[in-house]
C-alpha positions as CSV (number, residue, x, y, z in Angstrom):
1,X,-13.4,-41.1,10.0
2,X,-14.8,-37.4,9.5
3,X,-11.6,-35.9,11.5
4,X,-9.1,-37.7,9.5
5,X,-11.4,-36.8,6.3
6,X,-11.6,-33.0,7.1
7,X,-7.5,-32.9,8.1
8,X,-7.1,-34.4,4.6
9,X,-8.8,-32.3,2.5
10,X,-7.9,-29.1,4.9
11,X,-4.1,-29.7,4.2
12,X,-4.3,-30.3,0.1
13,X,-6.5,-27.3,0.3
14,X,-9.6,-28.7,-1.0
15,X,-12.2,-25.8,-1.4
16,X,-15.2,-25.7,1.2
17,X,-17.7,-25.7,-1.4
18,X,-16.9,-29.2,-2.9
19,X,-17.6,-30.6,0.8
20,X,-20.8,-29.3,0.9
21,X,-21.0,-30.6,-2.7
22,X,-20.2,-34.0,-1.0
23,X,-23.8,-33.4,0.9
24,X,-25.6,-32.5,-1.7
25,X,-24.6,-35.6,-3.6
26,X,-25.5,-37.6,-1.0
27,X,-28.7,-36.3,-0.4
28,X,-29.4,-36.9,-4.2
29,X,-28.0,-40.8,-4.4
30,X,-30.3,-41.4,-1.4
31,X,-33.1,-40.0,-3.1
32,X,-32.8,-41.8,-6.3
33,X,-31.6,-44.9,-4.5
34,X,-35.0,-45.1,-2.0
35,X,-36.8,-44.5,-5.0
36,X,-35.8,-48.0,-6.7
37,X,-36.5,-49.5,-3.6
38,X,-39.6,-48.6,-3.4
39,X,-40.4,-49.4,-7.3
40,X,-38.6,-51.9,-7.4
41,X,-40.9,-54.3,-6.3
42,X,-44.7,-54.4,-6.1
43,X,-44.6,-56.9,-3.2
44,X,-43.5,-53.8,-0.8
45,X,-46.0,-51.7,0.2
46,X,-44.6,-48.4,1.6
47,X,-46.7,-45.9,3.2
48,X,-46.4,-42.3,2.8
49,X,-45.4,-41.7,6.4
50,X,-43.0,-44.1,6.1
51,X,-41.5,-42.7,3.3
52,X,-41.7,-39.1,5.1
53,X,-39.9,-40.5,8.5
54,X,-37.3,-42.1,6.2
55,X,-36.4,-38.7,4.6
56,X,-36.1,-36.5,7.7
57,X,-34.4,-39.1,9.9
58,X,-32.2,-39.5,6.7
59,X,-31.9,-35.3,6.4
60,X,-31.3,-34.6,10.0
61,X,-28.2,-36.9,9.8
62,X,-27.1,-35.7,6.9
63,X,-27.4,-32.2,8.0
64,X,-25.3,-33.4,11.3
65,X,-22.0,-34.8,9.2
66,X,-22.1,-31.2,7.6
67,X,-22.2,-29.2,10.3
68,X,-19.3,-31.3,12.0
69,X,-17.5,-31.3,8.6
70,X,-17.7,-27.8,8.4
71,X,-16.6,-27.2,12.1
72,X,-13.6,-30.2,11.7
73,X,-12.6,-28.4,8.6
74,X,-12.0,-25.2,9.4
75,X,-10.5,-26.2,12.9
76,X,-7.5,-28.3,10.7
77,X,-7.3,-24.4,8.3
78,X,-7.3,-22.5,11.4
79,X,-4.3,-25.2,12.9
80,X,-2.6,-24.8,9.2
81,X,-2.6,-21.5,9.5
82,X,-1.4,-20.9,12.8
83,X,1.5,-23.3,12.3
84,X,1.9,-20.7,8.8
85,X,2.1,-17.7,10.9
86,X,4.5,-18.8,13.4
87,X,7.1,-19.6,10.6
88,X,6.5,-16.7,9.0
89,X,7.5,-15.0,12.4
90,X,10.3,-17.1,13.0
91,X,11.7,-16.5,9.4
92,X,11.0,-12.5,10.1
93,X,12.9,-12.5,13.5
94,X,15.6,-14.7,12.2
95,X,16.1,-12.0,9.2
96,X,15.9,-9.2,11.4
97,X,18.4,-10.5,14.2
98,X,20.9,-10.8,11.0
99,X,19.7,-7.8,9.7
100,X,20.7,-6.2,12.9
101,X,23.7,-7.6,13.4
102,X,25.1,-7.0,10.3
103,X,23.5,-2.7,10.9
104,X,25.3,-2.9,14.1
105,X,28.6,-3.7,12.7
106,X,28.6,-1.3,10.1
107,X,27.5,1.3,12.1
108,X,30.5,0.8,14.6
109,X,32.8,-0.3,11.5
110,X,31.5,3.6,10.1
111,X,31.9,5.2,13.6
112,X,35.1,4.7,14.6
113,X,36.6,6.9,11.9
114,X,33.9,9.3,12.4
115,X,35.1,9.9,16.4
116,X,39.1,9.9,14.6
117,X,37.6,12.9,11.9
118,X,35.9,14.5,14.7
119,X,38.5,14.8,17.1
120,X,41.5,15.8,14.6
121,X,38.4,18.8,13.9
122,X,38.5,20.0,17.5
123,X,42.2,19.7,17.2
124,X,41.9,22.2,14.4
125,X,39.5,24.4,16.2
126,X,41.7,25.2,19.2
127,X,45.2,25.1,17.2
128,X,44.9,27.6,14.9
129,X,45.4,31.7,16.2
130,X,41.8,33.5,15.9
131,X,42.4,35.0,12.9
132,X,42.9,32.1,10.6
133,X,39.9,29.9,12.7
134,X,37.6,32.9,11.7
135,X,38.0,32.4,8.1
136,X,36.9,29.0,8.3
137,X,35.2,28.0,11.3
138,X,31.9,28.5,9.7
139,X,33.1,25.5,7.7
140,X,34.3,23.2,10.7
141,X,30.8,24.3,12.0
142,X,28.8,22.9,9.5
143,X,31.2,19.7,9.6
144,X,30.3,19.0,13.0
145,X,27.0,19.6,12.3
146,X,27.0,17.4,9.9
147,X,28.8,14.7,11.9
148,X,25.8,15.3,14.4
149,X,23.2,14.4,11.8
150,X,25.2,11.1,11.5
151,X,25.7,10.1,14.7
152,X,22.2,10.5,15.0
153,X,21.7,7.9,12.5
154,X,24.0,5.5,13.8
155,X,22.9,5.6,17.3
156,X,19.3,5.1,15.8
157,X,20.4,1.6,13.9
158,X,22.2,0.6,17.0
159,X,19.3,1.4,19.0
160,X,17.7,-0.5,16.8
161,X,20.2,-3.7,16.4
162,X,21.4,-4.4,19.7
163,X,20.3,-6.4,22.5
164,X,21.4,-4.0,25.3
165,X,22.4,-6.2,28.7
166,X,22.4,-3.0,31.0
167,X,18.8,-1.2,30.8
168,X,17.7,2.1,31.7
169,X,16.4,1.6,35.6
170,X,12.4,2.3,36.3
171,X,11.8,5.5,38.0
172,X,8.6,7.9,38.9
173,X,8.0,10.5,36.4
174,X,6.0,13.8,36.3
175,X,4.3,14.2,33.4
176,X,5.4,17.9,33.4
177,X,8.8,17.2,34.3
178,X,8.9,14.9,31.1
179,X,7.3,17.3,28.4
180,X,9.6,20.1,29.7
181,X,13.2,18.1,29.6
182,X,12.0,17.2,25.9
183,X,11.2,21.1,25.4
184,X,14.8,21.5,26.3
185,X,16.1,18.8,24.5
186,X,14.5,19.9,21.0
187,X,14.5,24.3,21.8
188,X,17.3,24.7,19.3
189,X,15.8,23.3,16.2
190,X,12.6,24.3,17.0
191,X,14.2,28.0,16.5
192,X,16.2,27.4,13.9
193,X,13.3,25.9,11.8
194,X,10.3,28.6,13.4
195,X,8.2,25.9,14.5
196,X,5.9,26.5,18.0
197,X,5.6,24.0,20.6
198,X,2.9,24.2,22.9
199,X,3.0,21.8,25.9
200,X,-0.9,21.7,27.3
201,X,-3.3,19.8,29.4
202,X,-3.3,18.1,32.9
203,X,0.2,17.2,33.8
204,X,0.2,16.3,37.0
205,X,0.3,12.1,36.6
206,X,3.1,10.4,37.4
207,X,4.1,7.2,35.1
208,X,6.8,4.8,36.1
209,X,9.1,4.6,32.8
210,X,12.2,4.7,31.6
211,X,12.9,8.5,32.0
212,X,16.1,9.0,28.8
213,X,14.7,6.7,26.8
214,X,10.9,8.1,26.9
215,X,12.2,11.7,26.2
216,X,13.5,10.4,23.3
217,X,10.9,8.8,22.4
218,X,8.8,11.6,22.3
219,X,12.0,13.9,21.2
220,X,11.6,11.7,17.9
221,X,8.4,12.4,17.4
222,X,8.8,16.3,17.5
223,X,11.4,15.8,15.2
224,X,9.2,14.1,12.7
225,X,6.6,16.5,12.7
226,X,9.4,19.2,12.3
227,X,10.6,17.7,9.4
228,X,7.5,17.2,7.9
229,X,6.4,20.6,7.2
230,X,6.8,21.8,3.7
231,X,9.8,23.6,2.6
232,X,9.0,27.5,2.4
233,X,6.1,27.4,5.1
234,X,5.6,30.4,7.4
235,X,6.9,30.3,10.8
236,X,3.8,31.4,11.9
237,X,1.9,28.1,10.4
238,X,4.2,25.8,11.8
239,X,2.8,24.2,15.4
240,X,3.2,21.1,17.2
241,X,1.5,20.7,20.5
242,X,2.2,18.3,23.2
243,X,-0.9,16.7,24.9
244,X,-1.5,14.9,28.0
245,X,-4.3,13.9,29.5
246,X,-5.7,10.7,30.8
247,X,-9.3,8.8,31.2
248,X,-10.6,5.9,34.0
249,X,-7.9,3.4,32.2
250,X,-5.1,4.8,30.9
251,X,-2.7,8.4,30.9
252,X,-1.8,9.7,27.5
253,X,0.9,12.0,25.8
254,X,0.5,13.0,22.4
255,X,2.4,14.7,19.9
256,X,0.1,16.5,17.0
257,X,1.3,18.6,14.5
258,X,-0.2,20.7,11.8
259,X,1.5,19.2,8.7
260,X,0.3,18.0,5.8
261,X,-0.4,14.7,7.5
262,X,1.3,11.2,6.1
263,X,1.3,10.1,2.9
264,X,-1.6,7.4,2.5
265,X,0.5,4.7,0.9
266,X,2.7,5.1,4.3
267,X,0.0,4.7,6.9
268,X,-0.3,0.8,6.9
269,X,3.5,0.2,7.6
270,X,4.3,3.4,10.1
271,X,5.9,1.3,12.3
272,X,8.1,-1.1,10.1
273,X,11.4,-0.9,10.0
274,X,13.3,0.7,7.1
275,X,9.9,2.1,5.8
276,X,10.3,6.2,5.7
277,X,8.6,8.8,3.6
278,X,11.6,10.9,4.2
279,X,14.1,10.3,0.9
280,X,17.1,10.5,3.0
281,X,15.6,8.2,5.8
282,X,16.5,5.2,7.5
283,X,13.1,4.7,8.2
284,X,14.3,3.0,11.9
285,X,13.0,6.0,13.7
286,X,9.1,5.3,14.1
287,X,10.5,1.2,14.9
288,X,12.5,2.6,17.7
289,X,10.1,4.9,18.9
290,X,7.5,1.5,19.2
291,X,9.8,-0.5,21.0
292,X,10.5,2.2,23.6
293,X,7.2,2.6,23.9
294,X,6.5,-1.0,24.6
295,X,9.3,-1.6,27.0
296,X,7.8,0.7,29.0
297,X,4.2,-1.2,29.3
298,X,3.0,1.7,26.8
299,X,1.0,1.4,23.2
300,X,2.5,4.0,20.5
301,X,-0.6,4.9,18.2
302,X,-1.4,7.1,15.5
303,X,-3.9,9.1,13.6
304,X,-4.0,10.8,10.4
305,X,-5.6,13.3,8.7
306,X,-5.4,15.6,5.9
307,X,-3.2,18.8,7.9
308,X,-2.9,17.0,10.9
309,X,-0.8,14.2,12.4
310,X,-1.5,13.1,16.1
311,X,1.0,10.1,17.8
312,X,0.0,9.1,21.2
313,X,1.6,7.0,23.9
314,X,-0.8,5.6,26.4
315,X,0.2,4.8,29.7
316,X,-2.5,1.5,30.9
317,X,-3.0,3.0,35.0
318,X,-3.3,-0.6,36.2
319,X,0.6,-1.3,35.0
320,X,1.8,2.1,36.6
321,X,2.9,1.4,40.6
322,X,2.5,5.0,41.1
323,X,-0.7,6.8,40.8
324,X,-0.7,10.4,42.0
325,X,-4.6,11.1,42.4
326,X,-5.6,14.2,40.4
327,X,-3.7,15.5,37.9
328,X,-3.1,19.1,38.4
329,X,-3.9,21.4,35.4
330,X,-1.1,23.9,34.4
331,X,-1.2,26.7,32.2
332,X,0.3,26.1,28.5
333,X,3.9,26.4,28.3
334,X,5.5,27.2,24.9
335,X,8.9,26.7,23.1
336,X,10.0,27.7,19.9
337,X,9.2,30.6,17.5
């Protein structure tokens, strides 16, 4: 009867301590029970011994139905809880899917008359004679940068939203070759907001990864720690290096900057969607970043400190089909200001 005991009280959520209550009652009744026995009558003679061998053999089994209560009891929580945690993650992916699906159609429902504002822009540009596009192409300028700033977005939620049925193929990458595309990739606004990028360490390893979508991956990150140094810092302050390295187990690329690190109440849900510290955030960037990082048989952690930020991606060696031996140490390379 003790499993179908312990599943009863396990599911109404009867507190632990009222079982071993249950023991101690028992233990008690006996007690009190043995004793009128014994007094009960003059006619039986009990010996101390007897008495003593009663009470252990009495004690031993008691102390056997608790320790399988206790073990049956918190098998039928653990079983509860389980059962809990699965709908709770059913109920989260469901949300999310329709969450995503309705991002993704606003996003293209948004874009389409972006590409129409665009291109009737660029119609402008090369229509009007050089002396009236000079008075306002610094305006048209700032609209298409602008309209890059929400492309950006967009792509990010649909990144985020869709369930792409053509991947990105697998290929052999150089660590070097990697670090210096996304130097390329993110030159521009590292001048135009005088930030240093140092790319360091051994980069000789090859990783087998999705090559676009890693550089963007770690082009994300740069732009995050960009973004997160204070307004009115000096140019000179303002450094993010990128690290690789790796150890028996794994290769690692890291992107550390020298900011004022992330906000405390922040740290716990880094990587949940439509959580930013940014106030004009979509807060899809980090999420992305993860699930790129995981596609790729990669981990995407982070650590935090008081002027520093450091994200790493590691790389396990016994998922990569290509190891290239010794990594080859190379001489810093910088970007930037």
């Amino acid at each position: 009867m003790l499993p179908d005991l312990c599943k009863y009280h396990a599911e109404r959520g009867t507190p632990v301590e009222c079982l071993l209550r249950s023991c101690l009652i028992w233990r008690r009744s006996f007690g009190v029970a043995l004793e009128q026995w014994v007094l009960g009558s003059c006619e039986r003679n009990v010996s101390k011994e007897e008495m003593w061998s009663a009470l252990m053999i009495f004690h031993e089994r008691i102390d056997e139905l608790q320790s399988i209560m206790g073990r049956l009891y918190w098998n039928s929580v653990e079983e509860q809880l389980r059962r809990k945690d699965k709908a709770i993650n059913q109920l989260y992916s469901d949300r999310m899917d329709m969450l995503g699906k309705m991002a993704a159609s606003m996003a293209h429902e948004i874009r389409n008359p972006l590409f129409a504002i665009e291109g009737f822009l660029k119609l402008i540009r090369s229509s009007l004679p050089p002396g009236e596009l000079n008075k306002i192409e610094r305006y048209i300028d700032v609209m298409e940068s602008e309209f890059k700033g929400l492309y950006g977005q967009i792509t990010g939620i649909l990144s985020f939203s869709r369930n792409n049925a053509l991947e990105e193929p697998f290929q052999p990458c150089r660590a070097e070759e990697l670090l210096t595309g996304v130097g390329r990739l993110v030159s521009d606004r590292l001048k135009d907001e005088e930030v240093q990028l140092i790319i360091e360490g051994s980069l000789g390893f090859k990783v087998v990864v999705q090559r676009v979508a890693l550089q963007q991956l770690i082009a994300n990150l740069v732009y995050n720690s960009i973004e997160a140094f204070p307004a009115g810092t000096c140019g000179t302050d303002k450094v993010i290096r990128l690290s690789c390295g790796e150890d028996d187990r794994h290769y690692y690329i890291s992107v550390a900057d020298n900011g004022p690190g992330i906000p405390v109440g922040l740290r716990a849900s880094m990587f949940e969607p439509f959580v930013s510290g940014k106030p004009n955030g979509t807060g899809l960037g980090l999420s992305i970043c993860k699930q790129i990082a995981e596609k790729n048989r990669g981990r995407l952690t982070y650590s935090a400190s008081e002027g520093q930020t450091v994200f790493t991606v590691a790389f396990a060696k016994n998922e990569q089909v290509i190891q290239d031996g010794e990594a080859d140490c190379l001489p810093d390379i910088s970007f930037g200001g």
